[in-house]
ROTORMAR-932266 format. One record per atom (N, C-alpha, C): residue in three letters; x, y, z. Coordinates in Angstrom, 1 decimal. Atoms other than C-alpha are relative to their C-alpha. Example, Ala and Ser with C-alpha at 12.3 -4.5 7.8 and 13.67 -1.06 7.14 Angstrom:
<sites>
{"ala" {0.9 -1.2 0.0}}
{"ala" {12.3 -4.5 7.8}}
{"ala" {0.9 1.2 0.0}}
{"ser" {-0.9 -1.1 0.0}}
{"ser" {13.7 -1.1 7.1}}
{"ser" {-0.8 1.1 0.8}}
</sites>
This chain:
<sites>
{"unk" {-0.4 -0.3 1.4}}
{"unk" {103.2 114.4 120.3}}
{"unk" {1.3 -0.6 -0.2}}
{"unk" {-0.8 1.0 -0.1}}
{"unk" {105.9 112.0 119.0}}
{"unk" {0.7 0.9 -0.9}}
{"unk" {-0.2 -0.7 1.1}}
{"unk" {106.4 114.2 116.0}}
{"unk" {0.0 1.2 -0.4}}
{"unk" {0.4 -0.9 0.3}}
{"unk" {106.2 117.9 115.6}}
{"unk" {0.2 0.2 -1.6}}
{"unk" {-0.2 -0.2 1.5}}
{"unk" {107.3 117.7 112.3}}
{"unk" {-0.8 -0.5 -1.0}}
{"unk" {1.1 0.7 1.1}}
{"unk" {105.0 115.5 110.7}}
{"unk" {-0.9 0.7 -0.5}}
{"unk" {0.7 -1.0 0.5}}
{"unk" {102.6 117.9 110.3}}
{"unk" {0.6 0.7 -1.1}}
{"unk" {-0.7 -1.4 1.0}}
{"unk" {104.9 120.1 108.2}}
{"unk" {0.6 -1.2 -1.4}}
{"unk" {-0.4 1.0 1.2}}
{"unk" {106.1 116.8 106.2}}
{"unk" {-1.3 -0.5 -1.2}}
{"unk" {0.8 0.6 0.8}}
{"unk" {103.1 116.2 105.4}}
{"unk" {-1.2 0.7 -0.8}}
{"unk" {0.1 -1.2 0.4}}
{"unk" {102.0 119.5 104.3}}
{"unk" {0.9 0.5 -1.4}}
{"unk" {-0.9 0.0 0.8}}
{"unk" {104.9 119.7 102.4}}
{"unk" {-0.2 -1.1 -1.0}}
{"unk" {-0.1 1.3 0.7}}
{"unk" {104.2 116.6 100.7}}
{"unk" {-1.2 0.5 -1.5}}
{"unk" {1.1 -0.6 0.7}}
{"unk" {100.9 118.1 99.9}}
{"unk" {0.3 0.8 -1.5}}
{"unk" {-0.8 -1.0 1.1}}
{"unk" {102.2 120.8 98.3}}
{"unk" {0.4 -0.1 -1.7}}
{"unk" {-0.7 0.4 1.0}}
{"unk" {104.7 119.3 96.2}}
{"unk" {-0.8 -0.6 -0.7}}
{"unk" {0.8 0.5 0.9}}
{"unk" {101.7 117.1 94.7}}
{"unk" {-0.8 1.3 -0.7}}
{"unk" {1.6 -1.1 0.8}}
{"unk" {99.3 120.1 93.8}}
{"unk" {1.3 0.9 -0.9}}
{"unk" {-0.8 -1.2 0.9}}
{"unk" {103.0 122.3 92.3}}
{"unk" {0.0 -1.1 -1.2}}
{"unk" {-0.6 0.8 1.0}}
{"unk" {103.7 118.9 90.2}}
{"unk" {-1.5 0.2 -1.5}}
{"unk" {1.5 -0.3 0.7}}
{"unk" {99.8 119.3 88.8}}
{"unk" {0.0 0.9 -0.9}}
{"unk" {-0.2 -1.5 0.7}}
{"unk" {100.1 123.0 88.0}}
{"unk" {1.1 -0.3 -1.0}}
{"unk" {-1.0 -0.6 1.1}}
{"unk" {103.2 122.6 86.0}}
{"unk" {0.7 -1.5 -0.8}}
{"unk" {0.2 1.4 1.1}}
{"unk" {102.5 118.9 84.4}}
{"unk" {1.7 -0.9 0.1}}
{"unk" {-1.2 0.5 0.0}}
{"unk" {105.9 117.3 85.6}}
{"unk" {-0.5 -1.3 1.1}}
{"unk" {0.1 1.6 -0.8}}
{"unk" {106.5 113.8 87.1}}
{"unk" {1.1 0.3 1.3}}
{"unk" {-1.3 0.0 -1.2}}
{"unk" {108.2 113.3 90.3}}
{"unk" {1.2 -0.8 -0.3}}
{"unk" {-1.4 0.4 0.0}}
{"unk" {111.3 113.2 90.8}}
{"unk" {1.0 1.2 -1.2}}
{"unk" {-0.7 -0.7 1.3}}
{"unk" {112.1 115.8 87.5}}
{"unk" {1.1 0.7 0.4}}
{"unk" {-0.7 -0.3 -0.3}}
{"unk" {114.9 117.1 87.1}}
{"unk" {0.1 2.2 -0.3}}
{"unk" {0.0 -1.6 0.4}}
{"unk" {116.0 121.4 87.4}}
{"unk" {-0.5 0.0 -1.2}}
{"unk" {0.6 -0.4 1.2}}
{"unk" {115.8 121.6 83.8}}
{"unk" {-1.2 0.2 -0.2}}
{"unk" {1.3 0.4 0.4}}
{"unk" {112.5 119.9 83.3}}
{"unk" {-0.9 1.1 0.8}}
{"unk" {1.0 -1.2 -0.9}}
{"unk" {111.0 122.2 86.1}}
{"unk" {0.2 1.3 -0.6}}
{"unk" {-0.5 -0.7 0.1}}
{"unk" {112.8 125.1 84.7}}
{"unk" {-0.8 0.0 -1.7}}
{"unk" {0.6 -0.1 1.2}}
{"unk" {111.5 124.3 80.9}}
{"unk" {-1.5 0.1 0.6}}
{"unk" {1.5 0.0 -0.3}}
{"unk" {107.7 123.5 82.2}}
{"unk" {-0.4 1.5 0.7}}
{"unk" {0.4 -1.1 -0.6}}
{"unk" {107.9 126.9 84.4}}
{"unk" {0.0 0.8 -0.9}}
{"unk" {-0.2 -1.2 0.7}}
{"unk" {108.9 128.9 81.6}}
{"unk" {-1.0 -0.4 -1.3}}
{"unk" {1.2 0.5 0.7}}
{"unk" {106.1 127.3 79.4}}
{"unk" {-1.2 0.2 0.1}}
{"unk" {1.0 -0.4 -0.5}}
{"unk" {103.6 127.8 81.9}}
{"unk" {-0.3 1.3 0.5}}
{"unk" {-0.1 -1.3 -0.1}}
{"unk" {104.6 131.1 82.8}}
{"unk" {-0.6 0.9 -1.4}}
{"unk" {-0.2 -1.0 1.4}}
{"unk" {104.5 132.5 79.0}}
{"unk" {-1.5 -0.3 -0.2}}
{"unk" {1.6 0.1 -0.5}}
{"unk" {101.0 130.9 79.2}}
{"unk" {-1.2 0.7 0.2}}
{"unk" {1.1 -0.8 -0.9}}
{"unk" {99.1 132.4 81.7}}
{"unk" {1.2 1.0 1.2}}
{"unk" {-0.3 -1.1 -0.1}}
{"unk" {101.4 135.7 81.8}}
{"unk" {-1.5 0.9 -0.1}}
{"unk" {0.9 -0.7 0.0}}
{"unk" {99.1 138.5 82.5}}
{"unk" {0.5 1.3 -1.1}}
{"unk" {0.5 -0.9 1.2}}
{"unk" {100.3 140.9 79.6}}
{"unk" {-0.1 -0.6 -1.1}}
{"unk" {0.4 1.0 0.9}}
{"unk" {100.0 137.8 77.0}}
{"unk" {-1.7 -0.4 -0.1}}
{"unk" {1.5 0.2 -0.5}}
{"unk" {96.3 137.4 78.4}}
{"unk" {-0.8 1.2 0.7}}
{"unk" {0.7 -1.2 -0.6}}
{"unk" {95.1 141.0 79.0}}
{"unk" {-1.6 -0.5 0.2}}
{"unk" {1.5 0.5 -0.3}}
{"unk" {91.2 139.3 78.6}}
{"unk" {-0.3 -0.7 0.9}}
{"unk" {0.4 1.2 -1.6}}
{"unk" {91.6 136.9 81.5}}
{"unk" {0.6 0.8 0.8}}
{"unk" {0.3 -1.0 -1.4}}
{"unk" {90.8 138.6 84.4}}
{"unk" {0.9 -1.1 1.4}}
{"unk" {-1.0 0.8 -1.3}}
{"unk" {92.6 135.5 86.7}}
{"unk" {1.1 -0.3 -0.7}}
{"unk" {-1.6 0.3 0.1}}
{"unk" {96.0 135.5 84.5}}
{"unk" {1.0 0.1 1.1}}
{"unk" {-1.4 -0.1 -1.0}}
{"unk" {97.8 137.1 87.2}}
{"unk" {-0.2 -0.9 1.1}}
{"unk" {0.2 1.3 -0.9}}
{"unk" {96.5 134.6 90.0}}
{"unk" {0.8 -1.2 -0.4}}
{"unk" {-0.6 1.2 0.5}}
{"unk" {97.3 131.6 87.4}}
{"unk" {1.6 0.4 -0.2}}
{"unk" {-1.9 0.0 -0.2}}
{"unk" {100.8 133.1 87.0}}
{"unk" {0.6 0.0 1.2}}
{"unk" {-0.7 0.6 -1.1}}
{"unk" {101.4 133.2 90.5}}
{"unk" {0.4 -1.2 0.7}}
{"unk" {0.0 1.7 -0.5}}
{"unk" {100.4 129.7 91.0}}
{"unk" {1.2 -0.5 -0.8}}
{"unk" {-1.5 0.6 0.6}}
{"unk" {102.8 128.8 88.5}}
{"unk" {2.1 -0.2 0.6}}
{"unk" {-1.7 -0.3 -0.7}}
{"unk" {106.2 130.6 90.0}}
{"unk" {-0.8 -0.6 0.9}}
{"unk" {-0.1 0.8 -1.0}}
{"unk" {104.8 129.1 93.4}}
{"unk" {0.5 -0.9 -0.1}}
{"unk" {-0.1 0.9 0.1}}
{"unk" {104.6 125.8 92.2}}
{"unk" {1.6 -0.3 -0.5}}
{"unk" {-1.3 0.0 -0.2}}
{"unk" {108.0 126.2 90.8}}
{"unk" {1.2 0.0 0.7}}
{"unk" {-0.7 -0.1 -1.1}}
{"unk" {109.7 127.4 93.7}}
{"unk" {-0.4 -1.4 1.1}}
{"unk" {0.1 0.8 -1.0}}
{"unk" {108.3 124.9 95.8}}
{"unk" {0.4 -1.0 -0.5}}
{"unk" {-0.9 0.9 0.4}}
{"unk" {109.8 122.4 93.6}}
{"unk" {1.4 -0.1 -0.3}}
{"unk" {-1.4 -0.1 -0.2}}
{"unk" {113.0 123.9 93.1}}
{"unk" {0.7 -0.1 0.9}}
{"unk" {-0.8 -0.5 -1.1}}
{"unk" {113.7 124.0 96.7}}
{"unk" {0.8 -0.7 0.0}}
{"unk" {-0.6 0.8 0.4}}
{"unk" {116.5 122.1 97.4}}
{"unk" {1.3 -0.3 -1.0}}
{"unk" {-0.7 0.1 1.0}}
{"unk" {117.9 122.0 93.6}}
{"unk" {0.8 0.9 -0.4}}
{"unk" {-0.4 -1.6 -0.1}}
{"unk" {119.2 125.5 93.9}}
{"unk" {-0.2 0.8 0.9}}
{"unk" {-0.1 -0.5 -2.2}}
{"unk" {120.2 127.1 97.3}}
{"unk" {-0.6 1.6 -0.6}}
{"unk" {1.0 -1.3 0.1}}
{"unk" {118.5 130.8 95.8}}
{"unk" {-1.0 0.2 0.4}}
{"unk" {1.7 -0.1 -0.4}}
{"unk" {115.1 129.6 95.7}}
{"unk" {-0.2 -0.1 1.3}}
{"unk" {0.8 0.0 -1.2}}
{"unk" {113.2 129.8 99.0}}
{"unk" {-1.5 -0.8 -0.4}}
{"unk" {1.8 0.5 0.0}}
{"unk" {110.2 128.1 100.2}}
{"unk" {-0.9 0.9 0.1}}
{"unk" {1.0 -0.7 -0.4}}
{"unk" {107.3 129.9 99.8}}
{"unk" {-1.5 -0.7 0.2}}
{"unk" {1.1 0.8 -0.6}}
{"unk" {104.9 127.5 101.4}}
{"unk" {-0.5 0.6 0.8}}
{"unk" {0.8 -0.3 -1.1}}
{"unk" {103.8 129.6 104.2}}
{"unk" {-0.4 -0.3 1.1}}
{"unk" {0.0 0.7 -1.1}}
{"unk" {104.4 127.3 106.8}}
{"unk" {0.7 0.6 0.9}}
{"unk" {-1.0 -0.3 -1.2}}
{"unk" {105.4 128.2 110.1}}
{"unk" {1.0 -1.0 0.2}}
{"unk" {-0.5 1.0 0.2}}
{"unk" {108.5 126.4 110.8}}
{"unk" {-0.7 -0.8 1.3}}
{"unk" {0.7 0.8 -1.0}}
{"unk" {107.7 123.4 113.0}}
{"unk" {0.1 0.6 1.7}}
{"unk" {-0.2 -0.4 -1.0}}
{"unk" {108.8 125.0 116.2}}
{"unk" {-1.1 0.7 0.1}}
{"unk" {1.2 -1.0 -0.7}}
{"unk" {106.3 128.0 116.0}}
{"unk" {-1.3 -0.9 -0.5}}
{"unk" {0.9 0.8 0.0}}
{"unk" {103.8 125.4 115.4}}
{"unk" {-0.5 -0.4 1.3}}
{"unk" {0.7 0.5 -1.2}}
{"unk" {103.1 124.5 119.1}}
{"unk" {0.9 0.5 1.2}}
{"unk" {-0.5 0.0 -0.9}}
{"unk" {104.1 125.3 122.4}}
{"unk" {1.2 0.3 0.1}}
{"unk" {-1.2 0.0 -0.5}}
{"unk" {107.6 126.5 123.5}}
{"unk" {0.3 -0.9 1.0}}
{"unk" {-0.5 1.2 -0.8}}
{"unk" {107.8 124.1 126.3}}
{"unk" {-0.4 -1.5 -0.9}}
{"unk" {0.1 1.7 0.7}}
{"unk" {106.1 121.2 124.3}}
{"unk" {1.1 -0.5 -0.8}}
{"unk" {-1.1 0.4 0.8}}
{"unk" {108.5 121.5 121.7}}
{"unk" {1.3 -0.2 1.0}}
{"unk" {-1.3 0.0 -0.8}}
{"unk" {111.4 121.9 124.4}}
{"unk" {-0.2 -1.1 0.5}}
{"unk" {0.4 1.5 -0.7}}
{"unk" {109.9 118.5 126.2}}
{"unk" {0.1 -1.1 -1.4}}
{"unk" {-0.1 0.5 1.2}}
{"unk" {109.7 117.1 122.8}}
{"unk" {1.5 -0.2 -0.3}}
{"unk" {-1.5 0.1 0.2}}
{"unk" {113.2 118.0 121.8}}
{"unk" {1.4 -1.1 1.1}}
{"unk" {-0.9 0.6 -0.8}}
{"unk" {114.7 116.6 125.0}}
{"unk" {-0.2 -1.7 0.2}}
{"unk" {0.8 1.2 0.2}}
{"unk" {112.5 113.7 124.8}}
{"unk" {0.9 -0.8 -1.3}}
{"unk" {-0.2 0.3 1.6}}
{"unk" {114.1 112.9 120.9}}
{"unk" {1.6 -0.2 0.5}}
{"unk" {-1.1 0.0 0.1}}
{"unk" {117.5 114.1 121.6}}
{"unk" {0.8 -0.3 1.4}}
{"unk" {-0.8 0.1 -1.7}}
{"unk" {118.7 113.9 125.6}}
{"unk" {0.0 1.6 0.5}}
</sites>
C-alpha cells in the first residue's frame, strides 16, 4: 500500500461532490455562498415548515451535512462530519507504522 490516505482523499472528494449537489453550489464557492445556499435550503426542507413530509427532517439533515462538509476548512468551528475513520484506524497498526517509515525514514 503506497498510500493510506488515498482512500480517505477519495472518499472525501466523493463527498464534497454529493454536499455541492444537495446545496446547488459550484466548486470552489465561497463561505458566504455556502452560508446563503444552506440557509435557503435549510428554511426549505425544515421539518416545522413541512409538518406533511414525513422525510423533512432527513432532507434537513442532509442539508447541514452537506454544509459542514463544505465548510470544513473555511471556518476552524465546523467539524467533519464525514464519518470516516481517520486514515490510521483504517488498516493495520504495523502496516501503517511500515508505511509511515517507508514515506518518512
Amino acid at each position: 500500500m503506497d498510500d493510506p490516505f488515498s482512500q480517505w482523499r477519495t472518499r472525501r472528494k466523493e463527498l464534497e461532490t454529493l454536499a455541492r449537489k444537495i446545496l446547488g453550489v459550484q466548486e470552489g464557492a465561497s463561505l458566504d455562498e455556502l452560508k446563503a445556499a444552506y440557509r435557503q435550503h435549510a428554511k426549505a426542507t425544515h421539518p416545522d415548515t413541512n409538518p406533511e413530509d414525513a422525510d423533512s427532517h432527513e432532507k434537513f439533515l442532509n442539508v447541514k451535512a452537506a454544509f459542514l462538509v463544505l465548510a470544513k476548512g473555511k471556518e476552524e468551528v465546523l467539524h467533519d462530519i464525514s464519518q470516516l475513520p481517520e486514515p490510521a484506524e483504517m488498516m493495520d497498526p504495523e502496516e501503517y507504522l511500515r508505511w509511515w517509515v517507508k514515506k518518512w525514514g
